[in-house]
Each structure stands twice: as C-alpha cells, then as structure tokens.
C-alpha positions as CSV (number, residue, x, y, z in Angstrom):
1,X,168.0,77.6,70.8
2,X,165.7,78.2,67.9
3,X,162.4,77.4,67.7
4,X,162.1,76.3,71.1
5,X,160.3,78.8,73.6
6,X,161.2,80.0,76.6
7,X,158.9,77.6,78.2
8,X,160.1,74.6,76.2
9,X,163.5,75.4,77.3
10,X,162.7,75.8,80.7
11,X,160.7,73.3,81.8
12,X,163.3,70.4,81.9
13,X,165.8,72.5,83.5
14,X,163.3,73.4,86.1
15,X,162.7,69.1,86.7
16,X,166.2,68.4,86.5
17,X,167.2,67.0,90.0
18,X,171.0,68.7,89.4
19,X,169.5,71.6,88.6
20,X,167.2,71.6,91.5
21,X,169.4,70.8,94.0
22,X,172.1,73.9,92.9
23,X,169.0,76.1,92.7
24,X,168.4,75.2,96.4
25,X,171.8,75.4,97.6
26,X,171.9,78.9,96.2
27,X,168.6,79.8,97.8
28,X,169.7,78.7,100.8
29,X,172.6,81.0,101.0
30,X,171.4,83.7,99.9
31,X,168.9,83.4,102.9
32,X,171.5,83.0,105.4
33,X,173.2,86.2,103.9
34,X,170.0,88.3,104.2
35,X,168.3,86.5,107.5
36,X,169.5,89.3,109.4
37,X,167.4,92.4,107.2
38,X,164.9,89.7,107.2
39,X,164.8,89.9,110.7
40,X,165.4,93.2,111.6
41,X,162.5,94.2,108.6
42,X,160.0,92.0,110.9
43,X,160.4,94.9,113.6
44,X,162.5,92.6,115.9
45,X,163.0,94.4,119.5
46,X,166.7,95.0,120.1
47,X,168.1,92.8,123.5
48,X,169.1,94.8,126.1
49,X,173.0,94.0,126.7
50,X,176.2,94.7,126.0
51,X,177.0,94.5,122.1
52,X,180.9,94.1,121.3
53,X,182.1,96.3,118.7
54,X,181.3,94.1,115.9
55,X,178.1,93.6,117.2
56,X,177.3,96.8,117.2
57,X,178.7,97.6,113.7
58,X,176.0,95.2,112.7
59,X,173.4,96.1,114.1
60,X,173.8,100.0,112.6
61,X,175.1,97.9,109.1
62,X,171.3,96.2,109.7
63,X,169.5,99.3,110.2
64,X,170.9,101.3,107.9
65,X,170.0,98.7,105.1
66,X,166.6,98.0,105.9
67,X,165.6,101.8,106.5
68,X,168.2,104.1,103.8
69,X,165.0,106.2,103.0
70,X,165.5,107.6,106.9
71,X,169.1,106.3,107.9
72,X,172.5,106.8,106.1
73,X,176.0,104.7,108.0
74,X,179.5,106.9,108.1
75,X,182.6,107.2,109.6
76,X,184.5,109.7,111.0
77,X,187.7,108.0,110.8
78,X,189.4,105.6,112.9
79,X,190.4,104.8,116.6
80,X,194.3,104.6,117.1
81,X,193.7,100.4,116.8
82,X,192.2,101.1,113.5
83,X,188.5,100.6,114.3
84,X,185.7,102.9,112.7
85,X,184.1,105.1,114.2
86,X,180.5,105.1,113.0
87,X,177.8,107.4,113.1
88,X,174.5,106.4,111.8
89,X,172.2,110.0,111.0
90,X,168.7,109.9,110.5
91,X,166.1,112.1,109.3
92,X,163.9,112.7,105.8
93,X,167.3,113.4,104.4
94,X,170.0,111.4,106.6
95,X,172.7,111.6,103.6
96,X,172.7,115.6,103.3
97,X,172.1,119.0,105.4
98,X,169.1,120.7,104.6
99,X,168.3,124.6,104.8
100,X,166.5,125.1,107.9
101,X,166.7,121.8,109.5
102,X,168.9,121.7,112.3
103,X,171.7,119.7,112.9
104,X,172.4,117.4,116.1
105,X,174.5,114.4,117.7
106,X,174.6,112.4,120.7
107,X,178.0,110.9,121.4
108,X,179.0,108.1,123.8
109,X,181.8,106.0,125.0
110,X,184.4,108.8,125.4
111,X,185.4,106.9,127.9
112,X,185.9,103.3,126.7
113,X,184.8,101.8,130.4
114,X,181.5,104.0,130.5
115,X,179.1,101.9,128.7
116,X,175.6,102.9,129.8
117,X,175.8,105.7,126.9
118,X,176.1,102.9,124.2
119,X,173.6,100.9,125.4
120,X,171.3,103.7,125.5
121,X,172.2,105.5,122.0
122,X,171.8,101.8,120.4
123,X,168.3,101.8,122.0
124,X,167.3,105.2,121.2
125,X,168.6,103.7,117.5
126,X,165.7,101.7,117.0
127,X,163.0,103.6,119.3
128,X,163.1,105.9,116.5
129,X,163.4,103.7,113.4
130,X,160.4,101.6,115.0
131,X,158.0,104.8,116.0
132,X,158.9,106.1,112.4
133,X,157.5,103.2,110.4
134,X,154.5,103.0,112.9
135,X,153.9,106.1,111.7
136,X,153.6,107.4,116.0
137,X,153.6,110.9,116.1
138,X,156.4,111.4,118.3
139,X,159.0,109.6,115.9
140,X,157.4,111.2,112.2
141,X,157.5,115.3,113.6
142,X,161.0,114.7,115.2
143,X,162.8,113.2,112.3
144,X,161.1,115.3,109.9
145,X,162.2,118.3,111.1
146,X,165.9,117.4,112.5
147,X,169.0,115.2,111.4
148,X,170.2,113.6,114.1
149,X,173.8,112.2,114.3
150,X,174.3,109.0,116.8
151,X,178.0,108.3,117.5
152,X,177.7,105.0,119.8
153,X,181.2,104.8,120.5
154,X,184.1,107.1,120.1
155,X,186.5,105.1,122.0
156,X,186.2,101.6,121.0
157,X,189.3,100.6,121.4
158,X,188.7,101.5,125.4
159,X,186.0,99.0,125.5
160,X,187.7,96.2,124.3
161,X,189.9,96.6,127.3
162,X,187.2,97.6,129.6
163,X,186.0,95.4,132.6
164,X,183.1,95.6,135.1
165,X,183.8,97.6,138.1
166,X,181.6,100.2,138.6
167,X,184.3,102.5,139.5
168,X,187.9,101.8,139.1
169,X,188.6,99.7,136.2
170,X,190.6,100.1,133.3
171,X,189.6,101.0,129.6
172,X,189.0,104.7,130.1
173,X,191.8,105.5,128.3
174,X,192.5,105.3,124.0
175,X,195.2,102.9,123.0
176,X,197.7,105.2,123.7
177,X,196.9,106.0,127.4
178,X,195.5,109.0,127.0
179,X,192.3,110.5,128.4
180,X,190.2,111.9,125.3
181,X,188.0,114.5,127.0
182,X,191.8,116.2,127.8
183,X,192.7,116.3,124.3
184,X,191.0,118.6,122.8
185,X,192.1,122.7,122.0
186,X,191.7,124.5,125.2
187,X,190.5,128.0,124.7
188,X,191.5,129.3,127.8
189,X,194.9,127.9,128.0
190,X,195.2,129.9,124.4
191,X,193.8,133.2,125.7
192,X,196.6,132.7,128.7
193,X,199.1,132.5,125.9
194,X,200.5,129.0,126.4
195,X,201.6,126.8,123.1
196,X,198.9,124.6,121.4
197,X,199.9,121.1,121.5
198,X,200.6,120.5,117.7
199,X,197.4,118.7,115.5
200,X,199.9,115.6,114.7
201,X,199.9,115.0,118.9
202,X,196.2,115.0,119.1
203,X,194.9,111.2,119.2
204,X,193.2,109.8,116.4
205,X,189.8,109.8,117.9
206,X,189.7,113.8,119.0
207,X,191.3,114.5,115.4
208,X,187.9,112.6,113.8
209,X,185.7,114.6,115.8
210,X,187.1,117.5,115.2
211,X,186.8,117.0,111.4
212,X,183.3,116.1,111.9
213,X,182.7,119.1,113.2
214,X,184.3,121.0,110.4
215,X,182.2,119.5,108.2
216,X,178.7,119.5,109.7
217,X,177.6,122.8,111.5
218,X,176.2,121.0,114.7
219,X,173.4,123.2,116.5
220,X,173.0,120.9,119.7
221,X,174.9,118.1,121.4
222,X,175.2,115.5,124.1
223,X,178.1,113.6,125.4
224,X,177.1,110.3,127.6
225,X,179.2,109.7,130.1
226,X,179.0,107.4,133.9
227,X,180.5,107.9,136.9
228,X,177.6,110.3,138.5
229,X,173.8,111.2,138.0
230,X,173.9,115.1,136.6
231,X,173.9,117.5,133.5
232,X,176.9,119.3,133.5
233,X,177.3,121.9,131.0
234,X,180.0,125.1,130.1
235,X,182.6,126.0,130.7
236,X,184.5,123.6,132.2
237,X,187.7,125.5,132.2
238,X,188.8,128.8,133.7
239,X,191.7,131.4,132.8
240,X,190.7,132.9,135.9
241,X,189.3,136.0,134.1
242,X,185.7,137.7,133.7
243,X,184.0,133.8,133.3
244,X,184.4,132.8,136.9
245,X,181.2,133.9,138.6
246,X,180.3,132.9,142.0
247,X,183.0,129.9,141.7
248,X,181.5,128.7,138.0
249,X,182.9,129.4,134.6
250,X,179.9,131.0,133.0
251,X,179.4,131.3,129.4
252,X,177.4,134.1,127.4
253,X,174.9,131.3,127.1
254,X,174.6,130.8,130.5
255,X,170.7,130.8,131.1
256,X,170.6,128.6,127.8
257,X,172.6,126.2,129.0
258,X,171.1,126.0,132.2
259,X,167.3,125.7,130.7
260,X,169.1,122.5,128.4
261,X,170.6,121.2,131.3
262,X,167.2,121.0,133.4
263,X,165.3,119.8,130.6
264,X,167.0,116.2,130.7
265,X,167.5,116.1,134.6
266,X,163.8,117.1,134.5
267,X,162.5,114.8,132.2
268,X,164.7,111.7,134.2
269,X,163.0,109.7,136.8
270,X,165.3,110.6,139.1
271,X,168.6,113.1,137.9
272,X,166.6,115.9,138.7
273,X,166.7,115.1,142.8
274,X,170.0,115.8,142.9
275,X,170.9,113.1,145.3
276,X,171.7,110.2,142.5
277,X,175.3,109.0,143.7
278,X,176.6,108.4,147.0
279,X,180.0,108.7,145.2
280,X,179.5,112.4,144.4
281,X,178.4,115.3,145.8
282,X,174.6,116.7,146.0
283,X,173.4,119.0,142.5
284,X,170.6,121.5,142.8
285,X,168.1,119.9,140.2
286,X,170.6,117.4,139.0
287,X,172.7,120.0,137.5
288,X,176.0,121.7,137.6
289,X,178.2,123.9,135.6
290,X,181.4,121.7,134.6
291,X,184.2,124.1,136.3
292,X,182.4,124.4,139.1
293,X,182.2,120.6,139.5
294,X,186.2,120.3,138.9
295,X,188.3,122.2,136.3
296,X,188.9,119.9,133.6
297,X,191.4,121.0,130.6
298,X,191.1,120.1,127.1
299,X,187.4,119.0,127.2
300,X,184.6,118.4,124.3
301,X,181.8,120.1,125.2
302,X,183.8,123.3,126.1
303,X,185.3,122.6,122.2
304,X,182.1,122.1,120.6
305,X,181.2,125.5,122.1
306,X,184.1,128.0,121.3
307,X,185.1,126.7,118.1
308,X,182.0,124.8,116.3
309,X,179.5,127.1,117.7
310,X,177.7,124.1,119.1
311,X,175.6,124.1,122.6
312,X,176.8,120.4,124.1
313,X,176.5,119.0,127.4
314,X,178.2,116.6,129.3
315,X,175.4,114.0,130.4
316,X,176.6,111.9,133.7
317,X,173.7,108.9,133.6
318,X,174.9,106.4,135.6
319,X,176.8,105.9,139.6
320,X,177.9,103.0,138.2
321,X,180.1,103.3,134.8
322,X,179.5,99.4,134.1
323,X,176.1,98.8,135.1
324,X,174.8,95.3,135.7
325,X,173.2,93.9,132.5
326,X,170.2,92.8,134.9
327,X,169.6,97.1,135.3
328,X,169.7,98.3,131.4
329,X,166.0,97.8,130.8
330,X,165.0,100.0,133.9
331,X,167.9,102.1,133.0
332,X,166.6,102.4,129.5
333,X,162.9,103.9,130.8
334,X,164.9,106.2,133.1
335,X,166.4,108.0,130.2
336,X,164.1,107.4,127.1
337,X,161.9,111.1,127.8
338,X,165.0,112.7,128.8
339,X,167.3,111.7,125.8
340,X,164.1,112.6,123.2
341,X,163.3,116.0,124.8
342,X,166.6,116.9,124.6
343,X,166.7,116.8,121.3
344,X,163.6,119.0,120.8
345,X,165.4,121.4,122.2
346,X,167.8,121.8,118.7
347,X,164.3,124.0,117.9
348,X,165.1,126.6,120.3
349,X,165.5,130.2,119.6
350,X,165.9,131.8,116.0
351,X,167.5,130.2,112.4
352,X,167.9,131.8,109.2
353,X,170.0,132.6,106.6
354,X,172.3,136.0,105.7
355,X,172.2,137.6,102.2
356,X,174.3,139.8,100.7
357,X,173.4,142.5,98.6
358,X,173.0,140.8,95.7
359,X,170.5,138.4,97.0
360,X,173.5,136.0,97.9
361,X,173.7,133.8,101.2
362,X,177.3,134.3,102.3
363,X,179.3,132.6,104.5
364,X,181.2,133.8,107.5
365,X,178.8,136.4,108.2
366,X,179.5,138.0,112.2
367,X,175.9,137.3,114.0
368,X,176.0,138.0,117.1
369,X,173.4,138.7,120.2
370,X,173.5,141.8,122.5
371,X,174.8,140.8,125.8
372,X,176.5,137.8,124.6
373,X,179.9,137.9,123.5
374,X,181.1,134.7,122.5
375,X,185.1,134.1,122.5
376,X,184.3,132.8,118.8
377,X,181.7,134.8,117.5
378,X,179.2,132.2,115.8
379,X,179.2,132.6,112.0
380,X,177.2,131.8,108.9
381,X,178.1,128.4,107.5
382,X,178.8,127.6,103.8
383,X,175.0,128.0,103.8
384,X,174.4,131.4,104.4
385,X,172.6,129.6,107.6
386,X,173.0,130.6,111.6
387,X,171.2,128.9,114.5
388,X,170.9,131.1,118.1
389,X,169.5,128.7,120.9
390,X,167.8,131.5,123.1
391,X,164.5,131.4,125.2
392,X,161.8,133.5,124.8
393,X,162.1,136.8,124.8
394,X,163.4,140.4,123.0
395,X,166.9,140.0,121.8
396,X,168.9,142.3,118.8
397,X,171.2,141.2,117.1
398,X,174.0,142.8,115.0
399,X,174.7,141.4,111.7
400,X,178.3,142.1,109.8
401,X,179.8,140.9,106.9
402,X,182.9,142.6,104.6
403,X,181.6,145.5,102.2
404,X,177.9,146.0,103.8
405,X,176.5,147.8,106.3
406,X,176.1,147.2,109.8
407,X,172.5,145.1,110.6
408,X,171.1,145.9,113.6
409,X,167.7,144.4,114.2
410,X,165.7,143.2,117.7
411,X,163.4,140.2,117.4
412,X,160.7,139.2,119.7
413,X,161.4,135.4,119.7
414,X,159.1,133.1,121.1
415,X,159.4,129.1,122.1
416,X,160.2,127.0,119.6
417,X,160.3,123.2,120.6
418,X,156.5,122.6,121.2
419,X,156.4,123.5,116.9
420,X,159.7,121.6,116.4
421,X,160.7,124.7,114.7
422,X,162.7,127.7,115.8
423,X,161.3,130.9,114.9
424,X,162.5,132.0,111.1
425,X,164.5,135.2,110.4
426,X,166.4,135.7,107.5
427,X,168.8,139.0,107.6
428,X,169.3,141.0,104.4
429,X,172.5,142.9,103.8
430,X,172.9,146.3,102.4
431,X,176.3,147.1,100.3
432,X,177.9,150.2,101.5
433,X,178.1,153.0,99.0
434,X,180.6,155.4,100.3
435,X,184.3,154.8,101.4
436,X,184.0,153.7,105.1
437,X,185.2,150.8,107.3
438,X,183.7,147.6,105.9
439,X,181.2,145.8,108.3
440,X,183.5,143.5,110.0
441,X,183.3,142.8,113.9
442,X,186.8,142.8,116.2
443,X,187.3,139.9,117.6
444,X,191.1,139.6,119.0
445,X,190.7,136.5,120.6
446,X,193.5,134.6,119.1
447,X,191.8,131.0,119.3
448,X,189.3,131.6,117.0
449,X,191.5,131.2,113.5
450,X,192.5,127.9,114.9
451,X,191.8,125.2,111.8
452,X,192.9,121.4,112.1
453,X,194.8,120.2,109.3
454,X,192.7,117.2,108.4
455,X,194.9,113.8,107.4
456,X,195.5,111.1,109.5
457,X,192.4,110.5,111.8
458,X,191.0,113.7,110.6
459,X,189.7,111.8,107.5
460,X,186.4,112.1,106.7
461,X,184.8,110.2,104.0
462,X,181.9,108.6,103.9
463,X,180.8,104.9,102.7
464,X,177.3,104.9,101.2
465,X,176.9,100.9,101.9
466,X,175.9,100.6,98.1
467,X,176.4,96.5,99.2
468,X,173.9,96.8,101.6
469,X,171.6,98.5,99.4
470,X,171.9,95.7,97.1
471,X,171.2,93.4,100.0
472,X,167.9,95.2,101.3
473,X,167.0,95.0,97.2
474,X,168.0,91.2,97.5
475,X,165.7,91.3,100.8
476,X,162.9,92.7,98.6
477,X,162.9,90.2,96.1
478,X,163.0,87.4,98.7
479,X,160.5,88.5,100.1
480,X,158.1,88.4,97.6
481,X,159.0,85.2,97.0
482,X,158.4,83.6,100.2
483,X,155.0,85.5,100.1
C-alpha cells in the first residue's frame, strides 16, 4: 500500500477483533502440535510403564526432535504387520560412522512377550539424553567417543499380542508364528553341509537386521531378553566338532566373551549370584555359554559373531518375562550400571585402519589374531577400519590383503575402557615386487561368502524427520515468544 508504513498498516490489523481471534486460534494449535517438544525440552522424567507401540514411536519421534545435534531416528525396515522398526543412534555424530569411533546396539523385544528389555532401552534413552545436556561426565565421554544404536523393539507385532504371564503366554512369536532368534543363518548347520533356507523364507524382521548389519560394521552388542537372570554368550550351536569343550561351544574369543559377560552380571545387583530364578538352573557368576545352557539353532548373537564380526550377547534380565509395572523402577536401578558399563566395553582391545601401498585404506583386508581362528575371518570395512576386542596383553597379528606382502606384527595392548578408547594401531602394507602368491589368507569355510539379497524387509533407508526438525525450529520460536 503506498505511502503507508509498515506500522500504519499494521496497527489496525493487530486491533481487529477478527483478526485477533484467528491469530489466537492459530496460536493455539500450533501449541498443541508442539506441547509435546515443549515438554520433553523442560527435561520431563520418562514414566516407568509399559508404552504401546505408538507410544513408544513417540516418544523416540520426541527425542529425536528436541536433541538432533546428539540423536538421529531410522528404520530398519518393517515387521511382517508392516510396523517400523526404529532405531534411534546417538553420539557427536548420530547420522554417520566416524573413523575410530566404534560402533554399538542394544536390541530388545526379540521376543514380542519379553518386555523388560523395552522398558529398560526406553529408559537408558533418556538417562543419556538427560546426563548429556547436564553436561555429567558419565553421559559427555560415553557419547563422544561411541555411536550407540538402540533398537527398542524388533518384534512389535509380538507385543501387540502379548499378555502378562510371567511365563507361558503368547506373543513370543512374529506374525507368522515363527520364533525369530531361530531364523537366522546357522553356521554350523552350513559347515555340516545341510541347505540354507532361502533369504525370501527368512521373516521380515531377521531380513532387517541382517541388512543393518550389512550396513553398519557393529563392534559390540546386546540382545535383552526375560525368562532367566544370566549373560549368556557364544556359541550357542554345535556341529559337534573342535568347538565343544568341556560340554560348551567355545569360540576363538572365548576369554573375551567371558570378561563381557561378567562385566554386566558384575555390575547387576544381583545376576552375578547366580541364583536369580527358581525357574532355571544355578550360573557360576551369572553367566553361561549359550550351548552349554541348551543348543539353540539359528540364533542372533551366534550371527552377529560369524558373519558381522560383531561380539553380542544374549542378556536374560528378568524371571519374569512380563514383570509387574509396580517392579520397573527397582528393576531399572538393577540394570542402569550394568547396561552402561557394557557399553564401555566397545573400547576394548585394538582399532585402526589398513593401508595399502599407496597410502590407501582398503577394504576387505584378512586381520586376524594368532590363536584365534575365526570361521569368518574379521575384515576391514569400506573404511579401511578393524576393531579386535581383546584384554590386555601381547598379541600378533597377521595382516593380508591381494598384491602385498604378508604383515606380521605383535602388539603389547593394554585396557582400553577406563580411556573410552581402544589402543590405536594402524597397519601399513607393503606391495609385493616379485612374482609370488598374493597375500591372501585360506579360509575354506563355506559360510563366509554368504550375502543377503536385500529387498523386501531387507530395506534399509533412512527418514531424516526433516518435519520434526521443522517442529523443534517451530519449538524454538515459541519459545522465545512465551519468554
């Protein structure tokens, strides 16, 4: 309008009682929309119950607007019913790996009518976020030198179905009936030569995690679980060959696994007795290797192992698999030490990176430790990077990669979580110069070139939540307008 100012102009619309009156009606819902990050951003304490599935997507859809500095919200894919399955990561980068900081995940729910693990993931959730922008020690040194992965649920659909009983009820099982933690490749029935079951038969959930870990190279990982009070860790299968040790299927990583295993019975009130469950059997400090236990077929944590090169354990936290709401608080403090030292213990042992001879991190470099001979021997990823969990102590390790020479180096490595920070050691290649047989380790093991052809539930994209991100901006802005 000319020659009227922006103040002429806007002082009758400001007065206008129409005007007023739609300019409060927006207000108002644009503070219902955002009352939630308003909320959440006041440092709200999260209730100790049992969130629904939409609940919970909420709640990680909350946090992961109000914090994406720390946080970033994905999914894996979908459960057979056609529900997400979300993981929220956190860290100084949550979006993207960085070189030299370690990757881990906790996953719960396998079992759709084991609840304790969501409970307690969902908690540990905003423990961190809340000792992070308190700026307590504790919270700033862990996420700044690890991404962590949280998947609350991988078997939502289970849940939905799932009722109280401590023992016996129903919802352990996908949609389809089938028992998850059976579903995965089983190394030893490939070394004893029996078919694969086809990828297209593999449920929808194991398919996701599967292409999550193809896409992430995982150093350490959990899997919650309730039934019984114990760690149990590899192998938890048998082909009846040079594993089985004294009645246990022992891996090369044996005394690792054994230290990781302790450290969270150890740091539980009460795991660590042994005598948790009148259901089960006594466990020597709470802990147990899986096959000694009961052979069990098809399982994650003997997956993560063989094929992602991933240390996991199978973490039993509660008699009851549907505790009484009345018993999550207490069951909370039980676990809270236990579930943040074992992350700590991502920083064990040695990392680094392999170069060629050019200078070059390559991928699919052969590093391997004397005296352990994994089935699958761990590799570089498309980083050039490797990650050994080992405790202290004198360990050489052979080095091979196609067209160089054979590394062969012994490192004195000491303890690494008390410095969140394994010990450092980058391993430089030399190209060979004469005609000779390229450095290349032989490995016959027929399981190892196993790939999943990811479509279907394999899928693995990624929603950034730029809509939230508008929201926290619209939270911002409200803010400062209230104040």
């Amino acid at each position: 309008m000319p020659g009227v100012t922006g103040q002429e102009a806007g002082s009758p619309l400001d007065r206008s009682p129409g005007c007023l009156s739609a300019w409060s009606a927006v207000m108002s819902s644009l503070f219902l929309f955002i009352l939630p990050f308003l909320i959440l951003t006041a440092g709200s304490t999260l209730d100790f119950r049992y969130h629904n599935n939409h609940e919970m997507e909420q709640y990680l859809r909350q946090i992961n607007a109000s914090n994406p500095d720390i946080t970033h919200l994905y999914s894996i894919g979908q459960s057979v019913r056609g529900q997400q399955l979300w993981v929220l990561a956190l860290g100084l980068s949550p979006r993207r790996h960085i070189v030299g900081i370690p990757e881990f995940k906790y996953v719960a729910n396998m079992h759709g009518n084991e609840v304790l693990g969501r409970v307690l993931l969902l908690q540990l959730i905003d423990d961190m976020v809340r000792g992070y922008r308190n700026n307590e020690t504790w919270s700033l040194r862990l996420l700044n030198s690890t991404r962590i992965h949280i998947l609350p649920t991988m078997n939502p659909d289970g849940f939905d179905v799932a009722d109280t009983d401590c023992q016996y009820s129903q919802g352990r099982y996908n949609s389809n009936g089938v028992d998850l933690n059976r579903n995965f490749p089983d190394a030893f029935a490939g070394l004893r030569g029996q078919q694969r079951p086809d990828d297209e038969k593999r449920e929808a959930e194991v398919r996701a995690v599967m292409g999550w870990l193809s896409t992430e190279s995982f150093v350490l990982s959990a899997n919650l679980h309730g039934g019984a009070l114990v760690a149990s860790y590899p192998y938890d299968n048998s082909n009846g060959g040079s594993e089985l040790v004294g009645g246990a299927s022992v891996t090369p990583d044996n005394d690792v696994f054994v230290h990781l295993a302790k450290v969270y019975s150890h740091n539980h009130a009460s795991m660590n007795t042994g005598n948790g469950c009148a259901e089960t059997r006594p466990f020597l400090d709470g802990v147990t290797n899986g096959y000694q236990w009961y052979p069990l077929p098809g399982g994650m944590q003997d997956y993560n192992y063989v094929w992602a090169q991933c240390l996991e354990l199978t973490l039993e936290l509660s008699c009851c698999k549907f505790p009484p709401p009345t018993q999550l608080p207490g069951m909370w403090t039980e676990n809270r030490k236990a579930l943040l030292a074992f992350i700590q213990q991502v920083h064990l042992g040695v990392k680094g990176r392999v170069f060629d001879g050019s200078g070059e991190p390559v991928q699919n470099a052969v590093v391997e430790v004397k005296g352990r001979r994994n089935l699958c021997p761990f590799r570089t990823d498309r980083h050039g990077e490797y990650y050994r969990l080992l405790l202290p102590g004198l360990y050489t390790f052979t080095v091979s990669y196609p067209g160089h020479e054979v590394l062969t180096e012994t490192l004195n490595i000491p303890y690494g979580p008390d410095q969140y920070s394994a010990m450092k050691h980058d391993f430089l290649l030399q190209r060979i110069t004469l005609t000779a047989p390229s450095g290349t380790a032989d490995h016959p093991t027929p399981t190892c070139n196993y790939s999943l052809k990811l479509e279907g539930g394999g899928a693995t994209t990624r929603p950034t939540w730029t809509g939230l991100s508008v929201g926290l901006s619209l939270v911002a802005a409200l803010q400062s307008l209230i104040a």
